[in-house]
PDB file of N, CA, C and O in Angstrom:
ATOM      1  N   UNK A   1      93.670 135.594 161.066  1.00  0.00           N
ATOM      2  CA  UNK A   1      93.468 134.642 159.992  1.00  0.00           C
ATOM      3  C   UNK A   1      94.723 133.790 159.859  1.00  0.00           C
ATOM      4  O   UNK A   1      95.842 134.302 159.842  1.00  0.00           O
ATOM      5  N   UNK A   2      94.479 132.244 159.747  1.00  0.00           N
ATOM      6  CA  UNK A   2      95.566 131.467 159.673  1.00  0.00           C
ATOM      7  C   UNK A   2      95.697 130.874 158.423  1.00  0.00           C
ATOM      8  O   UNK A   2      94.599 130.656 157.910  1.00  0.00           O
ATOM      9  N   UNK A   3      96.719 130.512 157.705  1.00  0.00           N
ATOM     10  CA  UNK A   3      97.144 130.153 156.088  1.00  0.00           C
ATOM     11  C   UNK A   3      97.169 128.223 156.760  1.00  0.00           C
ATOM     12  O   UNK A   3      97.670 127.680 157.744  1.00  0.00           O
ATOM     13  N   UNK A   4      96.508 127.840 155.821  1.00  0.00           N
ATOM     14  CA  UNK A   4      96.331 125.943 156.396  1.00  0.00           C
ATOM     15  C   UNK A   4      97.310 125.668 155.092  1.00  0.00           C
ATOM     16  O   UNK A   4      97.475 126.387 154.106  1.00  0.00           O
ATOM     17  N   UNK A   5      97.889 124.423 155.405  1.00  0.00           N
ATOM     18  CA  UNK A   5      98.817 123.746 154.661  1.00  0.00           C
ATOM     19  C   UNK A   5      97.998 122.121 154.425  1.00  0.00           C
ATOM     20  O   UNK A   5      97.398 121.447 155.263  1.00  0.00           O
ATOM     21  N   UNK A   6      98.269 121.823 152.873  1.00  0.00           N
ATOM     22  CA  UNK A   6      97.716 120.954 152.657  1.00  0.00           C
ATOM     23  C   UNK A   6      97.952 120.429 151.884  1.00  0.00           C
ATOM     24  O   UNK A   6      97.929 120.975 150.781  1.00  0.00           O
ATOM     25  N   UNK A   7      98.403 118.739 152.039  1.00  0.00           N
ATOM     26  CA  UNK A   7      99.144 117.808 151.471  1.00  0.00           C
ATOM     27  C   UNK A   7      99.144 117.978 150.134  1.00  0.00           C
ATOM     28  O   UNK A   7      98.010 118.248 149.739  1.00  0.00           O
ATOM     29  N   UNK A   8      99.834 117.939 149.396  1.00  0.00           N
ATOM     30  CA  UNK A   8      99.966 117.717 147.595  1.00  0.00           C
ATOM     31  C   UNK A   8      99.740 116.520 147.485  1.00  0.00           C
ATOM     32  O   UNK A   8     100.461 115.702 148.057  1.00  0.00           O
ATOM     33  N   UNK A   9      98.455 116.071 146.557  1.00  0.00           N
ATOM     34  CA  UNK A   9      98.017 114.835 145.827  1.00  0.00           C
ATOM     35  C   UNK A   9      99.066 114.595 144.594  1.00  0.00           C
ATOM     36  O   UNK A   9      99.947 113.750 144.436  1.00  0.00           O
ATOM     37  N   UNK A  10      98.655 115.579 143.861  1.00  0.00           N
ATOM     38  CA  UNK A  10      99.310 115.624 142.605  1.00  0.00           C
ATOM     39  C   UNK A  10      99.864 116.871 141.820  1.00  0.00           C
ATOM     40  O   UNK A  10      99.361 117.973 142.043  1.00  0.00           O
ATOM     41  N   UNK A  11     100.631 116.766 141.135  1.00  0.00           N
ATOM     42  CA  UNK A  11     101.586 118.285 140.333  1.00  0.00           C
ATOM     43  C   UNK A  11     101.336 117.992 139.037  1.00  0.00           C
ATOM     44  O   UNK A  11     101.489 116.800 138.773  1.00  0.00           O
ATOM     45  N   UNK A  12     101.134 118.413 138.494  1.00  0.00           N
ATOM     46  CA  UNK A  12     100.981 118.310 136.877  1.00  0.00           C
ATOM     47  C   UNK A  12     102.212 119.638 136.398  1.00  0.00           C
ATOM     48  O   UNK A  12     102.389 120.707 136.982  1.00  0.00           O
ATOM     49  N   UNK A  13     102.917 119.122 135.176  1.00  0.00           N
ATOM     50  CA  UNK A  13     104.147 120.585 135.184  1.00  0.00           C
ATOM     51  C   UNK A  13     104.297 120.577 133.479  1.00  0.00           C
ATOM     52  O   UNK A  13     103.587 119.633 133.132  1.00  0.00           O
ATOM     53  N   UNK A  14     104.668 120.961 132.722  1.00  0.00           N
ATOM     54  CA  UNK A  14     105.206 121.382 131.005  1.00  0.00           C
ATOM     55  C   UNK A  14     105.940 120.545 131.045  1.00  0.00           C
ATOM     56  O   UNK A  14     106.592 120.064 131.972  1.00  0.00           O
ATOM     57  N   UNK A  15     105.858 120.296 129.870  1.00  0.00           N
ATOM     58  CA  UNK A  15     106.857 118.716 129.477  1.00  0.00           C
ATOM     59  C   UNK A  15     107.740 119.379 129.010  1.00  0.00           C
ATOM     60  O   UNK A  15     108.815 118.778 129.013  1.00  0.00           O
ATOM     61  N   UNK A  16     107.792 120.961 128.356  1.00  0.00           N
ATOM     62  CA  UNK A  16     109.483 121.793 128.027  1.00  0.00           C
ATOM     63  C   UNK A  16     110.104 122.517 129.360  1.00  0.00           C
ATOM     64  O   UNK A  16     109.373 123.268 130.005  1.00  0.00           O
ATOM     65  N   UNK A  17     111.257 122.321 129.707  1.00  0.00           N
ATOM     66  CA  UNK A  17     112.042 122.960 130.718  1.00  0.00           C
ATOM     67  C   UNK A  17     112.370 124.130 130.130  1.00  0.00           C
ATOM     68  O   UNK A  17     112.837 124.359 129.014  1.00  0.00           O
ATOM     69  N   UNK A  18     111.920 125.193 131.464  1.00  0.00           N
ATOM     70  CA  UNK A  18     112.121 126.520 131.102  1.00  0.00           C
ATOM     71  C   UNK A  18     113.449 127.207 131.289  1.00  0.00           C
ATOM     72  O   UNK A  18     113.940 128.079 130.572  1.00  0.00           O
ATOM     73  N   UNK A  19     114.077 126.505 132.682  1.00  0.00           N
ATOM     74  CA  UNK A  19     115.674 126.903 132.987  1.00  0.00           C
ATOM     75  C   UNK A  19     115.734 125.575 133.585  1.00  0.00           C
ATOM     76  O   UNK A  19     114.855 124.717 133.672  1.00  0.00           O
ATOM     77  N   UNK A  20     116.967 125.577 133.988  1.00  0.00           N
ATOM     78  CA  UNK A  20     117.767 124.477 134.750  1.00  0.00           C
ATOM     79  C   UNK A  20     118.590 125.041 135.549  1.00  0.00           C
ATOM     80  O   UNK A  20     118.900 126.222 135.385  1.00  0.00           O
ATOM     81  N   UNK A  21     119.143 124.212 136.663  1.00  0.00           N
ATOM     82  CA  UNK A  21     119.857 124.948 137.455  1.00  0.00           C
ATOM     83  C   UNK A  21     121.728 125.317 136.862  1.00  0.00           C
ATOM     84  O   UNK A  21     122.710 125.965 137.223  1.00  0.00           O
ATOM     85  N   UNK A  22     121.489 124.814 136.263  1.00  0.00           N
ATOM     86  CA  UNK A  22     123.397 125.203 135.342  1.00  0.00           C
ATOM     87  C   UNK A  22     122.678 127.193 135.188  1.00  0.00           C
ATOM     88  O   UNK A  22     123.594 127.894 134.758  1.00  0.00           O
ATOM     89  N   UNK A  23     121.699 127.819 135.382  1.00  0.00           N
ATOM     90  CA  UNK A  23     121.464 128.734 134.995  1.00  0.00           C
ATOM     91  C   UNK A  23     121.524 129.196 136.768  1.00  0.00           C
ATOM     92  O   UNK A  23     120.537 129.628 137.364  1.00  0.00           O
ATOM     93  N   UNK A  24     122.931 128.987 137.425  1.00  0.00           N
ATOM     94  CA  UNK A  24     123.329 129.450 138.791  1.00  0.00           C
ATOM     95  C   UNK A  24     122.798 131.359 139.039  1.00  0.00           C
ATOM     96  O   UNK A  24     122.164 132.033 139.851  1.00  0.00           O
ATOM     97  N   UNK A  25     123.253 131.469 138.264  1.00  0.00           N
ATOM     98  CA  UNK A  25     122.902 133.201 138.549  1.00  0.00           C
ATOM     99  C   UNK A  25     121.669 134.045 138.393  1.00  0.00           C
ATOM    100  O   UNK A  25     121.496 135.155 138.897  1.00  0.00           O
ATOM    101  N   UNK A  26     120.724 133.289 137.531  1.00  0.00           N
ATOM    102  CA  UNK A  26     119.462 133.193 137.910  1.00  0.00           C
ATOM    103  C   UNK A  26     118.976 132.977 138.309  1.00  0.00           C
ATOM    104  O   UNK A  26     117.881 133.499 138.096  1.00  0.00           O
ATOM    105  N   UNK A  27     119.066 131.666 139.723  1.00  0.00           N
ATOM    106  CA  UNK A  27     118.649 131.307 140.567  1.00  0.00           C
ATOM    107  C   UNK A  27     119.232 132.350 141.651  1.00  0.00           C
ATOM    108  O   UNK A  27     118.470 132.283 142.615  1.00  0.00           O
ATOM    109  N   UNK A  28     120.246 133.276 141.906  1.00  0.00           N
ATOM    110  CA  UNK A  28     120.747 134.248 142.629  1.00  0.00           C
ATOM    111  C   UNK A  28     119.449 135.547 142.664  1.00  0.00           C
ATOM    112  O   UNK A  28     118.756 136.100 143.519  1.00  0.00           O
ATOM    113  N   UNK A  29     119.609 135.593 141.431  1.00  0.00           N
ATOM    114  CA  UNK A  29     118.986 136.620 140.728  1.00  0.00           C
ATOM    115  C   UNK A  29     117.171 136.778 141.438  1.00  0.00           C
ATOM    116  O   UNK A  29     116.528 137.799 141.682  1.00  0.00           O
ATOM    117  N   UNK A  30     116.815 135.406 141.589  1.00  0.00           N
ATOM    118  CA  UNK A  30     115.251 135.219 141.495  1.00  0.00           C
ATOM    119  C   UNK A  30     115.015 134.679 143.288  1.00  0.00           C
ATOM    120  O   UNK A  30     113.960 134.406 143.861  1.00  0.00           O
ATOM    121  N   UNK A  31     116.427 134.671 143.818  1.00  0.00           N
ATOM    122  CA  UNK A  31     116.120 134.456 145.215  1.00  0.00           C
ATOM    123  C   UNK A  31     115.493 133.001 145.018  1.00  0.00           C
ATOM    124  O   UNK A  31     114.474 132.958 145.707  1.00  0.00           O
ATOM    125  N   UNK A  32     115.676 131.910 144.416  1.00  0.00           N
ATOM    126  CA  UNK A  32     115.384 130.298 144.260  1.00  0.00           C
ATOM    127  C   UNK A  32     115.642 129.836 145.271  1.00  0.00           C
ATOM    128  O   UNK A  32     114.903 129.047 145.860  1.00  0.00           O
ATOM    129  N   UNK A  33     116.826 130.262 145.714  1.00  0.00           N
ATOM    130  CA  UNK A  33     117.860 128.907 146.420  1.00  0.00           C
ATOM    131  C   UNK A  33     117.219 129.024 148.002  1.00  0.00           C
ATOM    132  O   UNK A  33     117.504 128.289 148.948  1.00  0.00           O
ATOM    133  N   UNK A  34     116.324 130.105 147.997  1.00  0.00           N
ATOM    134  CA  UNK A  34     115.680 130.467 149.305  1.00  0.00           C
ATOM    135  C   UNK A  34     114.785 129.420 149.199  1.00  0.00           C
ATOM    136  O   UNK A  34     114.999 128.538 150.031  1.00  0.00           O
ATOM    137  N   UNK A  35     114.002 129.251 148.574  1.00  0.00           N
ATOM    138  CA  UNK A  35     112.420 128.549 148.538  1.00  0.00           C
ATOM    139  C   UNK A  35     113.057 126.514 147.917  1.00  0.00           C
ATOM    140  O   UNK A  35     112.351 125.561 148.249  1.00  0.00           O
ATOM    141  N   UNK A  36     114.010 126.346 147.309  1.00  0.00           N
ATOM    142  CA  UNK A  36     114.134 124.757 147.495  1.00  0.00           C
ATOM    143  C   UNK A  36     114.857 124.283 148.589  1.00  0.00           C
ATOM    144  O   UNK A  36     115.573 124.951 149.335  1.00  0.00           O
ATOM    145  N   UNK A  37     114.604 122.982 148.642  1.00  0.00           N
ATOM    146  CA  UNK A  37     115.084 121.953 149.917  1.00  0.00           C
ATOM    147  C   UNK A  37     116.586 121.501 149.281  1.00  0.00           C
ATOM    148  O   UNK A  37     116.900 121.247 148.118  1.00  0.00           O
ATOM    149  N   UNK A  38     117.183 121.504 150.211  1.00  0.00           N
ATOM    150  CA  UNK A  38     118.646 121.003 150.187  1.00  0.00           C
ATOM    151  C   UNK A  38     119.052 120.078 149.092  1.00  0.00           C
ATOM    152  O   UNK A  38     120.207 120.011 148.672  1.00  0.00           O
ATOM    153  N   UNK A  39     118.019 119.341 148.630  1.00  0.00           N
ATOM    154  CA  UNK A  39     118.618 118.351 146.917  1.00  0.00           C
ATOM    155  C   UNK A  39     118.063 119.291 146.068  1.00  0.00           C
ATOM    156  O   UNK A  39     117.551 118.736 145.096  1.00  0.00           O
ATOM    157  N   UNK A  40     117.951 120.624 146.048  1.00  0.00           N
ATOM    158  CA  UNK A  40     118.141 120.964 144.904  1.00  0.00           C
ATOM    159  C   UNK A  40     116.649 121.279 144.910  1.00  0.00           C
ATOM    160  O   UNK A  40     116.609 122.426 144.466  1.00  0.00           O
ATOM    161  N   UNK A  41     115.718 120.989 145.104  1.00  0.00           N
ATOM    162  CA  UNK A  41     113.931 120.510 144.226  1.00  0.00           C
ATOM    163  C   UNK A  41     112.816 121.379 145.117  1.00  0.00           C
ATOM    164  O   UNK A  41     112.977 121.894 146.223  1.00  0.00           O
ATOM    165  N   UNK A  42     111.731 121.371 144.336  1.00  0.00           N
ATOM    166  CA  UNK A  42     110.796 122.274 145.496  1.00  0.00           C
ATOM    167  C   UNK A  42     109.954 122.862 144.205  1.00  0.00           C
ATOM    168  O   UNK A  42     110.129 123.070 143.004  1.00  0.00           O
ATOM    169  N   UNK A  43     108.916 123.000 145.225  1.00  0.00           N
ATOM    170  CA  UNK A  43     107.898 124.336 144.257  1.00  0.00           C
ATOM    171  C   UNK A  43     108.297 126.055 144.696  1.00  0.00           C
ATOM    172  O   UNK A  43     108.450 126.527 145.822  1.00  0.00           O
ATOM    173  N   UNK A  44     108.368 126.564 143.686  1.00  0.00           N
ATOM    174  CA  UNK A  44     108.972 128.223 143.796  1.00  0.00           C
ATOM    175  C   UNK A  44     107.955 128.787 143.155  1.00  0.00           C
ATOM    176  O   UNK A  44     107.333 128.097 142.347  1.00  0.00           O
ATOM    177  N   UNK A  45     107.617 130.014 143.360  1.00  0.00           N
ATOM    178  CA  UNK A  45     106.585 131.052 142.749  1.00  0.00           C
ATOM    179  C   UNK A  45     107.665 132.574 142.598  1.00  0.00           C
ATOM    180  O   UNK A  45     108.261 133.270 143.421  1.00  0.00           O
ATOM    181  N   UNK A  46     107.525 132.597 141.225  1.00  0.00           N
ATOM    182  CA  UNK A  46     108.463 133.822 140.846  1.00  0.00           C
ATOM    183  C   UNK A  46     107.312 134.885 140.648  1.00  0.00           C
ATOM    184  O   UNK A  46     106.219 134.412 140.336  1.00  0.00           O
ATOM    185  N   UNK A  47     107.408 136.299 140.792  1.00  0.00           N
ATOM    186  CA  UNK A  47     107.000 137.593 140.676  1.00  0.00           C
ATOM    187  C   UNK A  47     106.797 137.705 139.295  1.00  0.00           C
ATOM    188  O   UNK A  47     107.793 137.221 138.757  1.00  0.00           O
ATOM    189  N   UNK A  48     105.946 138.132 138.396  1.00  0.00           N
ATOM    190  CA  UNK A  48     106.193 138.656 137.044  1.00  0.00           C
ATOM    191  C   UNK A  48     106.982 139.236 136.884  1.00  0.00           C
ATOM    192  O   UNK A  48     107.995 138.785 136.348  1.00  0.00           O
ATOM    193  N   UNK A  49     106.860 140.666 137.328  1.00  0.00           N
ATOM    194  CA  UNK A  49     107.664 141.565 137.415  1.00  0.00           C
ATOM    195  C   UNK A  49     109.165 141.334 137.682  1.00  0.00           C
ATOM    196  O   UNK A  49     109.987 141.635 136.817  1.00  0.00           O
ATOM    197  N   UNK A  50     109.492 140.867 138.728  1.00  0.00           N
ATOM    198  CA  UNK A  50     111.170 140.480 138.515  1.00  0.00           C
ATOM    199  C   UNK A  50     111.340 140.073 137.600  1.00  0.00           C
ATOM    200  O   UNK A  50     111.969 140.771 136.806  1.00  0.00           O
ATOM    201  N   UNK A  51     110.904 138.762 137.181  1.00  0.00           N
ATOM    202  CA  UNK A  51     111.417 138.019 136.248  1.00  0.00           C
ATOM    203  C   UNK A  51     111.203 139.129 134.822  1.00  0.00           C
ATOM    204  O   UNK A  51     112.020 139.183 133.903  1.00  0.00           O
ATOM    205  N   UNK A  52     110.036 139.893 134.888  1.00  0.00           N
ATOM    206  CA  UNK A  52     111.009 140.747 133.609  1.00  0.00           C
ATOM    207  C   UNK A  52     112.059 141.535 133.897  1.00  0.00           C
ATOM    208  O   UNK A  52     113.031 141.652 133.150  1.00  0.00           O
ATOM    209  N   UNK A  53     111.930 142.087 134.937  1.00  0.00           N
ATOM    210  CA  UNK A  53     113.095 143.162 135.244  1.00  0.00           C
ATOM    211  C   UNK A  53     114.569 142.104 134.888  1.00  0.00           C
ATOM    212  O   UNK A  53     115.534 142.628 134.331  1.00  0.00           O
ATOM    213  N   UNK A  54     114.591 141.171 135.127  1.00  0.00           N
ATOM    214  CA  UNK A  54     115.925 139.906 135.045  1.00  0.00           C
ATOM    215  C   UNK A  54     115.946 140.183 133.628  1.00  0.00           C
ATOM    216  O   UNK A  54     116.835 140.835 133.081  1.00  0.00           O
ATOM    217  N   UNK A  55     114.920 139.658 133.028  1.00  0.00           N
ATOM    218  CA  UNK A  55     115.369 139.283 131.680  1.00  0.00           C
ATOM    219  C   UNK A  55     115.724 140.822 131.233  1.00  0.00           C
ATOM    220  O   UNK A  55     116.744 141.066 130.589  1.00  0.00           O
ATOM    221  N   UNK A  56     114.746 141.889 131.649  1.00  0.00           N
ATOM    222  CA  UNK A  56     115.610 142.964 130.598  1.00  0.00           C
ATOM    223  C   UNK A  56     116.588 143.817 130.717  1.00  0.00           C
ATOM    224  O   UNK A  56     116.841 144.837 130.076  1.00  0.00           O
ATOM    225  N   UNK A  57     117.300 143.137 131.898  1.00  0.00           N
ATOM    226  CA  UNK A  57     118.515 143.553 132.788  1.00  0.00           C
ATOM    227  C   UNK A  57     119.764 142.774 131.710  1.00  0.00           C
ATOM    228  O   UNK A  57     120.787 143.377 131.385  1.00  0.00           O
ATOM    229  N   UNK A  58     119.506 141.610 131.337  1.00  0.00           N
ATOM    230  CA  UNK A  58     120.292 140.584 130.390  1.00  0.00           C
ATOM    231  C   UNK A  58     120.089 141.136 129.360  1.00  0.00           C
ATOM    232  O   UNK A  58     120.973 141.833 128.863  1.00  0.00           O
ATOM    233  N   UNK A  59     119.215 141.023 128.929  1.00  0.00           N
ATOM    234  CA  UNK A  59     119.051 141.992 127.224  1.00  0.00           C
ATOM    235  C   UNK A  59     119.541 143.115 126.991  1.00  0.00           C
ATOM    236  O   UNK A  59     119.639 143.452 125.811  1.00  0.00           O
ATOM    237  N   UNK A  60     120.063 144.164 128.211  1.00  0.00           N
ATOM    238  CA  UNK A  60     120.331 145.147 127.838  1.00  0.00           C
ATOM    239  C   UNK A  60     121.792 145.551 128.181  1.00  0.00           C
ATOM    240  O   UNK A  60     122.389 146.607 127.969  1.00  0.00           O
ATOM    241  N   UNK A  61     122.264 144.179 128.886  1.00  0.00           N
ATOM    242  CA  UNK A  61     123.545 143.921 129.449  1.00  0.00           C
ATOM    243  C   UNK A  61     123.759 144.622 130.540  1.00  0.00           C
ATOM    244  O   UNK A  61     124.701 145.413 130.592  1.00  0.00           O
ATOM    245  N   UNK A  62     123.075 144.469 131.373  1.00  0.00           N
ATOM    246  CA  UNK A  62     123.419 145.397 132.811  1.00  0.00           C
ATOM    247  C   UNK A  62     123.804 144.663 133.830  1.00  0.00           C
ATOM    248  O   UNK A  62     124.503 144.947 134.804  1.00  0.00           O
ATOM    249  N   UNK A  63     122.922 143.026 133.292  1.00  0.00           N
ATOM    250  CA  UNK A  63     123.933 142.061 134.754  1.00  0.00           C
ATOM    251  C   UNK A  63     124.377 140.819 133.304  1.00  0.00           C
ATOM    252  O   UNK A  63     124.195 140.598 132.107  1.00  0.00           O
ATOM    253  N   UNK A  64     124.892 140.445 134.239  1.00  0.00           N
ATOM    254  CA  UNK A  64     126.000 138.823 132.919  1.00  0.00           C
ATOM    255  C   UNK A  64     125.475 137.902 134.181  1.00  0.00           C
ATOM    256  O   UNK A  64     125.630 137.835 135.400  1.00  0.00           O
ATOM    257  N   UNK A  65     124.768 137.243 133.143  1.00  0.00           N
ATOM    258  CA  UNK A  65     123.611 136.054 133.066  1.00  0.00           C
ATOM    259  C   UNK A  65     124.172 135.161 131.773  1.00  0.00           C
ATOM    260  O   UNK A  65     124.544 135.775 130.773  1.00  0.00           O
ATOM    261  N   UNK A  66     124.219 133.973 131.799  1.00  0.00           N
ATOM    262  CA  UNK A  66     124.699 133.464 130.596  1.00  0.00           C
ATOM    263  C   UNK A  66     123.338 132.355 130.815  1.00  0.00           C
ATOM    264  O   UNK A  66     123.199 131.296 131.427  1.00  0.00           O
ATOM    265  N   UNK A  67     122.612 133.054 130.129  1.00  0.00           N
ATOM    266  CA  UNK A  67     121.262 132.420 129.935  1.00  0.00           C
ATOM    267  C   UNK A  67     121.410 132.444 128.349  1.00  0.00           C
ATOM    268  O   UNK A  67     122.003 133.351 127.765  1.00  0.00           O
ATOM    269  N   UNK A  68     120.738 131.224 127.628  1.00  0.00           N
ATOM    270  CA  UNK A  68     120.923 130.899 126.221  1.00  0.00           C
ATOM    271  C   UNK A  68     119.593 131.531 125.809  1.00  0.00           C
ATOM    272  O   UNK A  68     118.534 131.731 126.406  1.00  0.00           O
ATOM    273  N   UNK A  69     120.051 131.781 124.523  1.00  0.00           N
ATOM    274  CA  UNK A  69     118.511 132.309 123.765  1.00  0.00           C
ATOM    275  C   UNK A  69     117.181 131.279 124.157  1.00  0.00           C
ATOM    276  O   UNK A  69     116.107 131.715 124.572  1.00  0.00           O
ATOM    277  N   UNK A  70     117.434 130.068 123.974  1.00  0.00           N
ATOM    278  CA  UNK A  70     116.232 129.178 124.317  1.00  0.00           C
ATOM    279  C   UNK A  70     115.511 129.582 125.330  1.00  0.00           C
ATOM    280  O   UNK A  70     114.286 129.691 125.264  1.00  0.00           O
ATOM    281  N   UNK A  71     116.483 129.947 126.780  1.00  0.00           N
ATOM    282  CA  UNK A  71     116.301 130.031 127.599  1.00  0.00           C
ATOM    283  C   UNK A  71     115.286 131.011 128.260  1.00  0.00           C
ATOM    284  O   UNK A  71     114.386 130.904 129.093  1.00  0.00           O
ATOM    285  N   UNK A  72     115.881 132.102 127.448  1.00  0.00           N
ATOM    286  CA  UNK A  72     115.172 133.431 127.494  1.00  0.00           C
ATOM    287  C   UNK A  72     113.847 133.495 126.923  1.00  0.00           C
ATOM    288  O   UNK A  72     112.847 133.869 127.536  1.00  0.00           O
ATOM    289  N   UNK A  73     113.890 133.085 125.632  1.00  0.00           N
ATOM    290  CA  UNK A  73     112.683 132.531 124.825  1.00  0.00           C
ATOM    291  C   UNK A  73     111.332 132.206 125.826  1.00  0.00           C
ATOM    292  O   UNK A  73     110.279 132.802 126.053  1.00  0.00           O
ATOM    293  N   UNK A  74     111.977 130.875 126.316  1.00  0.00           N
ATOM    294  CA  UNK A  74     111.063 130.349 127.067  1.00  0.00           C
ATOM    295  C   UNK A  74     110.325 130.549 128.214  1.00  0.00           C
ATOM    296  O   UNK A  74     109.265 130.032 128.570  1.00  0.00           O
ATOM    297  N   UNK A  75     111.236 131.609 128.895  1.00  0.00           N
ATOM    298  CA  UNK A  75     110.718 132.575 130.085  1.00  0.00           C
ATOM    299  C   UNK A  75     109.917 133.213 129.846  1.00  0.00           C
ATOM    300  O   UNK A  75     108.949 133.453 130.568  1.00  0.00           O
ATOM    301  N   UNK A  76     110.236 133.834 128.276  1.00  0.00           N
ATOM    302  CA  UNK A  76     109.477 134.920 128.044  1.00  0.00           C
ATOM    303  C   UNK A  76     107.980 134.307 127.723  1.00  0.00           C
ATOM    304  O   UNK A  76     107.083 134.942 128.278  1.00  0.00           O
ATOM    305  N   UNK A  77     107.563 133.212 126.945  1.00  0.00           N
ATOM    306  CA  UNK A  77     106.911 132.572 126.615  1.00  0.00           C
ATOM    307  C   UNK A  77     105.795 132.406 127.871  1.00  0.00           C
ATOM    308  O   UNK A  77     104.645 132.841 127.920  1.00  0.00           O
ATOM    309  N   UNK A  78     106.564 131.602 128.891  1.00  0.00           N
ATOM    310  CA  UNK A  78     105.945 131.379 130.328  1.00  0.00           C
ATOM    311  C   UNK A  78     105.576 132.614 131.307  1.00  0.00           C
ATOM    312  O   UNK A  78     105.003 132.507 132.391  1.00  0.00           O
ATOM    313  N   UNK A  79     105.955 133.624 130.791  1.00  0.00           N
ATOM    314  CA  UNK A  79     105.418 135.289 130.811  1.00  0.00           C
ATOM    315  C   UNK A  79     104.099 135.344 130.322  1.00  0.00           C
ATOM    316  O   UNK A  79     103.017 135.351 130.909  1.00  0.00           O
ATOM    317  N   UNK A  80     104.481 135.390 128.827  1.00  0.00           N
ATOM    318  CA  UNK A  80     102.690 135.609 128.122  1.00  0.00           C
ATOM    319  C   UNK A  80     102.033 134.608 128.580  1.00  0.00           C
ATOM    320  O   UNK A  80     101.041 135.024 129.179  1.00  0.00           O
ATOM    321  N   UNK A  81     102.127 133.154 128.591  1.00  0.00           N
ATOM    322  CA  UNK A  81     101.049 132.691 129.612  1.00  0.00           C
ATOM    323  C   UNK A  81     100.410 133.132 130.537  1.00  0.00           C
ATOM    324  O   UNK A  81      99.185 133.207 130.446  1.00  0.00           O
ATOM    325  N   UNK A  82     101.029 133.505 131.579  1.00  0.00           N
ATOM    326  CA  UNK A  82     100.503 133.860 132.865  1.00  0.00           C
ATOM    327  C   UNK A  82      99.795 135.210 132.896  1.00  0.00           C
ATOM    328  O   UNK A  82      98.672 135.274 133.397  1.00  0.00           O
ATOM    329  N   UNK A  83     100.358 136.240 132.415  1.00  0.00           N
ATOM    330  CA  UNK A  83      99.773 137.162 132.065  1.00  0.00           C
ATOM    331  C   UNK A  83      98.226 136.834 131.360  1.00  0.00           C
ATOM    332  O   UNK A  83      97.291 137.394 131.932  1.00  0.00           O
ATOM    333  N   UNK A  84      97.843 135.882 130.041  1.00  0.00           N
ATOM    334  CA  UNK A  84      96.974 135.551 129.525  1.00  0.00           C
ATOM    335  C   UNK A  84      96.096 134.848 130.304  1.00  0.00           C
ATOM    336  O   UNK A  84      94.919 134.763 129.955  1.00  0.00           O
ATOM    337  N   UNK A  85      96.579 134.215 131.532  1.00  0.00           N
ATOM    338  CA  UNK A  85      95.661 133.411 132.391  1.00  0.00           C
ATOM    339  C   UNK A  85      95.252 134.942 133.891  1.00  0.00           C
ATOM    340  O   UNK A  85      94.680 134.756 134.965  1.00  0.00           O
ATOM    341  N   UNK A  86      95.747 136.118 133.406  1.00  0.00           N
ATOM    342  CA  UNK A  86      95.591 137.293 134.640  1.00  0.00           C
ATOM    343  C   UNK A  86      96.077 136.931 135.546  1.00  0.00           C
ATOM    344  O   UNK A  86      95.447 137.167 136.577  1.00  0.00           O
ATOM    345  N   UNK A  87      97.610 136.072 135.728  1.00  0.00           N
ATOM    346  CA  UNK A  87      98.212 135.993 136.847  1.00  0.00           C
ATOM    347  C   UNK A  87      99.396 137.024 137.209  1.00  0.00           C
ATOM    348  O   UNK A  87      99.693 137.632 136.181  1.00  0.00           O
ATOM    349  N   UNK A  88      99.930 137.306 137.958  1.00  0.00           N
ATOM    350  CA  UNK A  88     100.966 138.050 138.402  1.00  0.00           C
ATOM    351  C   UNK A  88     102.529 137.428 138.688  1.00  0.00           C
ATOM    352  O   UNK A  88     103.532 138.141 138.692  1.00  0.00           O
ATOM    353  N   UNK A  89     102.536 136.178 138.891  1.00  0.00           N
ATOM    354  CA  UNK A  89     103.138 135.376 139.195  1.00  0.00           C
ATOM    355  C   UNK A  89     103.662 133.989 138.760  1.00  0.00           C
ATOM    356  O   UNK A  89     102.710 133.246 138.998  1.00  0.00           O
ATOM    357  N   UNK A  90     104.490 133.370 138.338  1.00  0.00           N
ATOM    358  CA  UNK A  90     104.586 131.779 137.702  1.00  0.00           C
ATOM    359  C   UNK A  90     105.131 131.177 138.711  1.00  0.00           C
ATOM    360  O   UNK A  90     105.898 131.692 139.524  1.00  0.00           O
ATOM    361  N   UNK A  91     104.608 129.644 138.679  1.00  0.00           N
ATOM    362  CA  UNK A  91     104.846 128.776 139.728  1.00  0.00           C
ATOM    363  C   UNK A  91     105.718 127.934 138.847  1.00  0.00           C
ATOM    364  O   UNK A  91     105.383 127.772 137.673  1.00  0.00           O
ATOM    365  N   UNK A  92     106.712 127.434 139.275  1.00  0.00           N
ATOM    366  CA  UNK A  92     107.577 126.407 138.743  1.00  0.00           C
ATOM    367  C   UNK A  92     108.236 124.955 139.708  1.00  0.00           C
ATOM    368  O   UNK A  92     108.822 125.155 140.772  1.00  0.00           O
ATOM    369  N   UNK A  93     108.097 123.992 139.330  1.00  0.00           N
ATOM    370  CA  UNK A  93     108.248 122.708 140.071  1.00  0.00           C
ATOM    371  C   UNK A  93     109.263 122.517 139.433  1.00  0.00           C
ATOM    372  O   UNK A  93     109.362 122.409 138.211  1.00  0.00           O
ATOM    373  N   UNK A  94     110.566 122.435 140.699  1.00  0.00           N
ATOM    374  CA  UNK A  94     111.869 122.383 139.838  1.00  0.00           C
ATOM    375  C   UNK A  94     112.036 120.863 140.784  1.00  0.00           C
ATOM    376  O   UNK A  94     111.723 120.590 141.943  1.00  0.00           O
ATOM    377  N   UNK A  95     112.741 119.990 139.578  1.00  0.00           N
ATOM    378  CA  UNK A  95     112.713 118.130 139.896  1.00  0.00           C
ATOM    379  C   UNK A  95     114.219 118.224 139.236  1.00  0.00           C
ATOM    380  O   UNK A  95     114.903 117.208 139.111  1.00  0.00           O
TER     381      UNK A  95
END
């Protein structure tokens, strides 16, 4: 079985930013810097699961992440979404 690749028409994305890249160690953290193109940009698909294990690795101070409350907030937020839509996974279009 072969995986076909097929042009992107269009992206539709949240008009609130969930992280940014000034959030360097989360992009370490989430293995990012693997999946964008050299300026920085790209579509990435994060794990649920990591991304909680991240956040409750920060909350409980086990790694130093200087992620802002907003920040966290909003992850968490983009958590219960996906979960509510029965996904496993969040896709993020970082521009």
């Amino acid at each position: 079985m072969s995986n076909q690749a097929r042009r992107v028409i269009k992206i539709e994305y949240a008009e609130v930013e969930s992280f940014n890249s000034h959030d360097d160690a989360l992009y370490d953290q989430l293995n990012l810097y693997e999946s964008i193109n050299s300026a920085g940009t790209g579509l990435v698909t994060i794990d649920l699961h990591r991304l909680e294990e991240v956040i409750a690795e920060v909350e409980a101070g086990d790694i130093e992440l200087s992620l802002k409350p907003e920040t966290i907030k909003a992850l968490k937020a983009d958590i219960e979404i996906a979960k509510s839509e029965g996904n496993l996974w969040l896709d993020y279009y970082i521009i």
